[in-house]
MARBA-3410 file (N, C-alpha, C, O; in Angstrom, 1 decimal):
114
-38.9,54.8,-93.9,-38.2,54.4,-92.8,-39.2,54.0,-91.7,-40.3,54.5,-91.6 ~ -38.7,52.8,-90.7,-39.8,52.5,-90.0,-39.6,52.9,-88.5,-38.5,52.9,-88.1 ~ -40.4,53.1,-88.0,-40.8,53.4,-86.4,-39.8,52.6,-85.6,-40.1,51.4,-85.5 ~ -38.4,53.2,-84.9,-38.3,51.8,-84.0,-38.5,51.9,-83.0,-38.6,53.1,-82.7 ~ -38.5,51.1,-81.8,-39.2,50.8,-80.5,-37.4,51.3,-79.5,-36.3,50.9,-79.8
-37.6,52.0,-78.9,-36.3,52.4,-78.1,-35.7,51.3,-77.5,-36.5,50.5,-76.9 ~ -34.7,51.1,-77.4,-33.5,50.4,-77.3,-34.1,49.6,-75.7,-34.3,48.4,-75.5 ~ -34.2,50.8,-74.7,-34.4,50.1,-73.1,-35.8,49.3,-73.5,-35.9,48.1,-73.2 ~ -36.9,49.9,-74.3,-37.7,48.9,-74.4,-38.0,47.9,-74.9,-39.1,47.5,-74.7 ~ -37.0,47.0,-76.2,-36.5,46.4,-76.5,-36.5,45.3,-75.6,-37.1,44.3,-75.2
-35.5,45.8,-75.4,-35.0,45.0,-73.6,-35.5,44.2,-73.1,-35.4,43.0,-73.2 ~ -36.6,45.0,-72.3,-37.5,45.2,-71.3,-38.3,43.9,-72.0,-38.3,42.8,-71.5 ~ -39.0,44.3,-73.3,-39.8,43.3,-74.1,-39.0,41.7,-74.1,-39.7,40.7,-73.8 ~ -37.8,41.7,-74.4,-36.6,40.5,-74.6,-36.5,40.0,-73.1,-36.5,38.7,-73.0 ~ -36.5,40.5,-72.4,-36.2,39.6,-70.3,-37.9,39.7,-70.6,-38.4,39.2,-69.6
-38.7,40.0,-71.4,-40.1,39.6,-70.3,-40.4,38.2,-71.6,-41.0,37.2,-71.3 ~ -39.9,38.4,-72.5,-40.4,37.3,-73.6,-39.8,36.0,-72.3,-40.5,35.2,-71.7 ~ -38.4,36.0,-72.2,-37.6,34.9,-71.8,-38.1,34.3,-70.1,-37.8,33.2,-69.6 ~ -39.2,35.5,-69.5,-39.2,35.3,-68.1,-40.8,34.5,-68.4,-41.4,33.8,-67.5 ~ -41.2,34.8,-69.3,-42.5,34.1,-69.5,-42.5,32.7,-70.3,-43.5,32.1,-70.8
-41.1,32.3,-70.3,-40.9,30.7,-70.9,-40.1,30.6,-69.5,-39.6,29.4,-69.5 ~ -39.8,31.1,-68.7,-39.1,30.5,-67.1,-37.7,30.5,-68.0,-37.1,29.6,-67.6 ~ -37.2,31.3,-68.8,-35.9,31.3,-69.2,-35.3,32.4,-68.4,-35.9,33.4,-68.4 ~ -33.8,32.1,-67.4,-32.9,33.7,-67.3,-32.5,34.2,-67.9,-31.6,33.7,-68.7 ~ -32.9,35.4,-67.7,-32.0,36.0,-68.8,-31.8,37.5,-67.9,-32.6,37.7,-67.0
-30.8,38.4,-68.0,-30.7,39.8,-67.4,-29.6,40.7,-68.3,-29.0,40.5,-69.4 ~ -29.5,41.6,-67.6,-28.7,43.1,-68.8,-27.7,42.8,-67.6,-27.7,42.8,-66.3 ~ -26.6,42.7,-68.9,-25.2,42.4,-68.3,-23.9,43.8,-68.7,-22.7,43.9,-68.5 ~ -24.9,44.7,-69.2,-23.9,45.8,-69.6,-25.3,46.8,-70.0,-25.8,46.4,-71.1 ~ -25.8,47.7,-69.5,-26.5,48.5,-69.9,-26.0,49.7,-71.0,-24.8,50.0,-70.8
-26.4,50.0,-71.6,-25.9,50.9,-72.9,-27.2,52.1,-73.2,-28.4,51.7,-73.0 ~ -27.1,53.4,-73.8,-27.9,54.2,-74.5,-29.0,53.3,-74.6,-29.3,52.3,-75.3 ~ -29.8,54.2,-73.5,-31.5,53.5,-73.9,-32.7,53.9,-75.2,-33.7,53.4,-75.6 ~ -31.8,55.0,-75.4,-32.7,55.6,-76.6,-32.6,54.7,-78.2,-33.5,54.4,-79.0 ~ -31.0,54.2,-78.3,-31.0,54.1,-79.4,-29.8,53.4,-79.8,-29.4,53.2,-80.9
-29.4,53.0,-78.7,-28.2,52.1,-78.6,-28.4,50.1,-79.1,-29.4,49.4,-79.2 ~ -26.9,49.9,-79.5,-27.2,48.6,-80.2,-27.2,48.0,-78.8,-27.0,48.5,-77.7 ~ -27.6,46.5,-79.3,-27.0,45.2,-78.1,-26.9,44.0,-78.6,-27.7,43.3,-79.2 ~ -25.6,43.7,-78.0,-25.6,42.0,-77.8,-26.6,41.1,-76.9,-26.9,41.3,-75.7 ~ -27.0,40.1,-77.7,-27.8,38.9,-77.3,-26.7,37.9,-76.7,-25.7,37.8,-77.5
-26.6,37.4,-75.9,-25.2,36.2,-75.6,-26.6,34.9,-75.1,-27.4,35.0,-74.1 ~ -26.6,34.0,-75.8,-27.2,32.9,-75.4,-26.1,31.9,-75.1,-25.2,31.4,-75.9 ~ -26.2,31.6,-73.5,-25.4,30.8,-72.8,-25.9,29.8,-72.4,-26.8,29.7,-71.5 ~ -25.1,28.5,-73.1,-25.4,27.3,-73.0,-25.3,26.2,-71.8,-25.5,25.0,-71.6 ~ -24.7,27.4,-71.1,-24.4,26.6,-69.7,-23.6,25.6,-69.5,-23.8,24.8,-68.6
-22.5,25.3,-70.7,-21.5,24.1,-70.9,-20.2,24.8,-71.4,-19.2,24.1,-71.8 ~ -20.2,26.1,-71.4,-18.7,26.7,-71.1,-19.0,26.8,-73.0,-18.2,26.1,-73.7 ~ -19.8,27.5,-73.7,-19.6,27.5,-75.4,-21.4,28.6,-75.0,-22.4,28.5,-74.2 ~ -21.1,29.6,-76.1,-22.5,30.8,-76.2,-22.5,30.8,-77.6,-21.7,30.1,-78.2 ~ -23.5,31.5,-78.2,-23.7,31.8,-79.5,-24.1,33.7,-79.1,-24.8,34.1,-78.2
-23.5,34.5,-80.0,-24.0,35.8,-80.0,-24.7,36.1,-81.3,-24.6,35.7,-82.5 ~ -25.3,36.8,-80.7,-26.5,37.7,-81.8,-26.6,39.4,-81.9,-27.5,40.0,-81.3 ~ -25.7,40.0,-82.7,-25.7,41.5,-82.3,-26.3,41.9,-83.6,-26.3,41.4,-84.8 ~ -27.1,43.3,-82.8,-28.0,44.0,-84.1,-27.2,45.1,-84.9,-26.3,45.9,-84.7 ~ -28.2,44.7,-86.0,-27.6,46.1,-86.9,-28.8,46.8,-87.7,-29.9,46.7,-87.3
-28.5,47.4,-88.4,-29.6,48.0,-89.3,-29.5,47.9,-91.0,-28.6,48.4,-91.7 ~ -30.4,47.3,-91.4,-30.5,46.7,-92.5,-30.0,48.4,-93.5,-29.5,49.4,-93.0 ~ -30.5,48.3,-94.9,-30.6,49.7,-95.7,-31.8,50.5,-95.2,-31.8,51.6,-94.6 ~ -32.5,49.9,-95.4,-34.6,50.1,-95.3,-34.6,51.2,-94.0,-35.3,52.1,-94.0 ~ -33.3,50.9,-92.9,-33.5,51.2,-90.9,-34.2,50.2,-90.4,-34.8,50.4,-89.4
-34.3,48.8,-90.8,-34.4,48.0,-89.9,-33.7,47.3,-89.5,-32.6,47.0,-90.0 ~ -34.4,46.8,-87.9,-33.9,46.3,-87.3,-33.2,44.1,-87.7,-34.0,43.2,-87.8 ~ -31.8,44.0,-87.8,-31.4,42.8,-88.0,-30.8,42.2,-87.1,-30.4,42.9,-86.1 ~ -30.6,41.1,-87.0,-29.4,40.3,-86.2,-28.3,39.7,-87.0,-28.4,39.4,-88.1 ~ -27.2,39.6,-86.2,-26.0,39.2,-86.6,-25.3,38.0,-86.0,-24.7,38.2,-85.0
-25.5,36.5,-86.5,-24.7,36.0,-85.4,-23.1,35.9,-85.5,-22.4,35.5,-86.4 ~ -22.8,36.4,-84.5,-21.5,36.7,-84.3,-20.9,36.4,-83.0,-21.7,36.4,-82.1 ~ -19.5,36.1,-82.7,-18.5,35.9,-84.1,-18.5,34.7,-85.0,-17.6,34.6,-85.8 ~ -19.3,33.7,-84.9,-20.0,32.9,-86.3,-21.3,32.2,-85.8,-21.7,32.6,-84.7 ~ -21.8,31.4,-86.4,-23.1,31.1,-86.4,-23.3,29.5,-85.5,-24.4,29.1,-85.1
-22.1,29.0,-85.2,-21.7,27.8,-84.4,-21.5,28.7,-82.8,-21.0,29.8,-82.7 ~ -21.8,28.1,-81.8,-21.4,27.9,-80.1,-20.2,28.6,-80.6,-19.7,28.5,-81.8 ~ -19.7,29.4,-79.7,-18.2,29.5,-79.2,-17.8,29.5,-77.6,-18.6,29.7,-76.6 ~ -16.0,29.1,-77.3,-16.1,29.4,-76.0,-16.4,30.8,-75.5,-16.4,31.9,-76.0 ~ -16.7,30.1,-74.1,-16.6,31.9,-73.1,-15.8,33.1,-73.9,-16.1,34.1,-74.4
-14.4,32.2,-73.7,-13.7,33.2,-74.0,-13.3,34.1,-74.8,-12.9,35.3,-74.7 ~ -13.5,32.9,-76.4,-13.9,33.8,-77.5,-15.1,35.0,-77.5,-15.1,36.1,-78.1 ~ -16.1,34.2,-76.6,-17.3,35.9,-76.9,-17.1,36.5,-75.4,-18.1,37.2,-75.2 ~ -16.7,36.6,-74.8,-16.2,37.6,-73.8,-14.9,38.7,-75.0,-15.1,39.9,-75.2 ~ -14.1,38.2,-75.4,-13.4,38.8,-76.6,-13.9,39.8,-77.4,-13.5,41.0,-77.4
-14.9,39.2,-78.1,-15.5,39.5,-79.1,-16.5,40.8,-78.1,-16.3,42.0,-78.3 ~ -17.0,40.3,-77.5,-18.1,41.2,-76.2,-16.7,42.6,-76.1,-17.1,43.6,-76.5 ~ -15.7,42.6,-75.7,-15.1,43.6,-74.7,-14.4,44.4,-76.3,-14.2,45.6,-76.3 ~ -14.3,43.4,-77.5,-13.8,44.5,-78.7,-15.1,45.4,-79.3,-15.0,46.6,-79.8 ~ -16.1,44.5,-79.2,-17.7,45.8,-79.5,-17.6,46.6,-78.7,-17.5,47.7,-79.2
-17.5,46.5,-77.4,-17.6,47.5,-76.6,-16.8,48.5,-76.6,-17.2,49.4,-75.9 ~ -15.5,48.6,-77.3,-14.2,49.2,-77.2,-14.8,50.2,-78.7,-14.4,51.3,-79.0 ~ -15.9,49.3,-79.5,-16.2,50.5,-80.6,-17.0,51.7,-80.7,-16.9,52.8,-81.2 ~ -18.2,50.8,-79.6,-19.5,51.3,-79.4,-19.5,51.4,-77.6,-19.6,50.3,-77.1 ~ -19.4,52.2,-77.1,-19.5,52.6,-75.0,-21.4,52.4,-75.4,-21.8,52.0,-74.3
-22.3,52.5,-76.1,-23.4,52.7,-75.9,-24.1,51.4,-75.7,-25.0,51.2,-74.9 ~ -23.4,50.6,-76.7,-23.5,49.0,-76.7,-24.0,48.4,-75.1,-23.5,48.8,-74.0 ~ -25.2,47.3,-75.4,-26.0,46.9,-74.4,-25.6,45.3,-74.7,-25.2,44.8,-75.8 ~ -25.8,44.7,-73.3,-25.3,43.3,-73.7,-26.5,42.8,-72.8,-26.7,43.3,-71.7 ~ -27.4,41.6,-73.3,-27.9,41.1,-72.8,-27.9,39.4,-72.7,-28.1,38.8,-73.8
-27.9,38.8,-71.6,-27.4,37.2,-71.8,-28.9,36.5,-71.3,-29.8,36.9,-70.6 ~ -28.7,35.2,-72.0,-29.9,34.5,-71.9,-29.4,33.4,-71.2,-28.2,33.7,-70.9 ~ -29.8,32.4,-70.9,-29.2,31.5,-70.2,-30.0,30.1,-70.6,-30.9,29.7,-69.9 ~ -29.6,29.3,-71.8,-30.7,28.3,-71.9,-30.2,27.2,-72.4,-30.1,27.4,-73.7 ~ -29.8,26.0,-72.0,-29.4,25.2,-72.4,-30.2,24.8,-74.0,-29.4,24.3,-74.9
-31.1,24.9,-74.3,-31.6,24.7,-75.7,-31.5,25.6,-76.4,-32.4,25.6,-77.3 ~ -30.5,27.0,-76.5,-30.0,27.6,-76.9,-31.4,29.4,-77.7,-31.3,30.3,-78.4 ~ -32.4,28.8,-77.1,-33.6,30.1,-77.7,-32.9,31.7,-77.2,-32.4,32.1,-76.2 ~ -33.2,32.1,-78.3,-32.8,33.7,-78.2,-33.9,34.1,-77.9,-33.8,34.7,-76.8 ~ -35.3,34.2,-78.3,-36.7,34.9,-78.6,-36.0,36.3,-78.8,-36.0,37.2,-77.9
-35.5,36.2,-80.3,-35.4,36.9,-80.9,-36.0,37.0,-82.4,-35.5,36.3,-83.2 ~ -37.3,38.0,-82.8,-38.1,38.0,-83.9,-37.6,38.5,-84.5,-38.5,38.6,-85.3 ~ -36.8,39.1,-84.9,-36.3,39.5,-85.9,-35.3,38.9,-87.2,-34.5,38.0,-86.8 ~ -35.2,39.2,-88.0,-34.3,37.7,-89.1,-32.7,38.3,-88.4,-32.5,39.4,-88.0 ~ -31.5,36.7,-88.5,-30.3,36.3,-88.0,-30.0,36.0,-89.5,-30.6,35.3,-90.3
-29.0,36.7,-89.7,-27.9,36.8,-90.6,-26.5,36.4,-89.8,-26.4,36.6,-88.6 ~ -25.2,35.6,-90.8,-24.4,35.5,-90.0,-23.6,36.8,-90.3,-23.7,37.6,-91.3 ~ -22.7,36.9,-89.3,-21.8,38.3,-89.9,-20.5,38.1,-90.6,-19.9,37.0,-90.5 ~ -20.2,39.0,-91.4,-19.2,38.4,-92.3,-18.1,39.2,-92.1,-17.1,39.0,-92.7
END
């Protein structure tokens, strides 16, 4: 099983990756810093996001999910999708990017969710 890096600094790492390409990005729902999941929301700034939520492979590593499919959706679909995770997991962390060319600077491998 591998080492993982705590959830708030995760984070922390993810807003400084995006603040060091001049991308916004901020925590739009803070959640369990020790060990809690989070949503990625990359916002396209044209009313359609793409989400990226983590999971944990077999191994305990760390994956992404894009969710709820691998295409843009409206707001309103992932505000949806956003408020039913949350309704599963209260620990659940949401963090939004803001980039018209749609980068997550997220290293870790994206699976879609099924």
């Amino acid at each position: 099983m591998t080492v993982r890096l705590k959830t708030k600094i995760w984070v922390q790492a993810l807003l400084r990756r995006c603040a060091v390409a001049d991308v916004p990005a901020f925590v739009a729902r803070k959640g369990f810093e020790e060990a809690g999941s989070v949503i990625v929301k990359v916002n396209y700034l044209n009313g359609f996001s793409l989400l990226y939520r983590s999971a944990t492979d077999g191994d305990g590593n760390r994956v992404w999910l894009a969710a709820p499919s691998a295409d843009p959706a409206s707001e309103e679909t992932c505000l949806a999708y956003i408020e039913k995770q949350v309704s599963y997991d209260p620990d659940l962390w949401i963090v939004e990017i803001e980039d018209k060319n749609g980068r997550h600077f997220i290293d870790e491998p994206i699976e879609l969710e099924m």
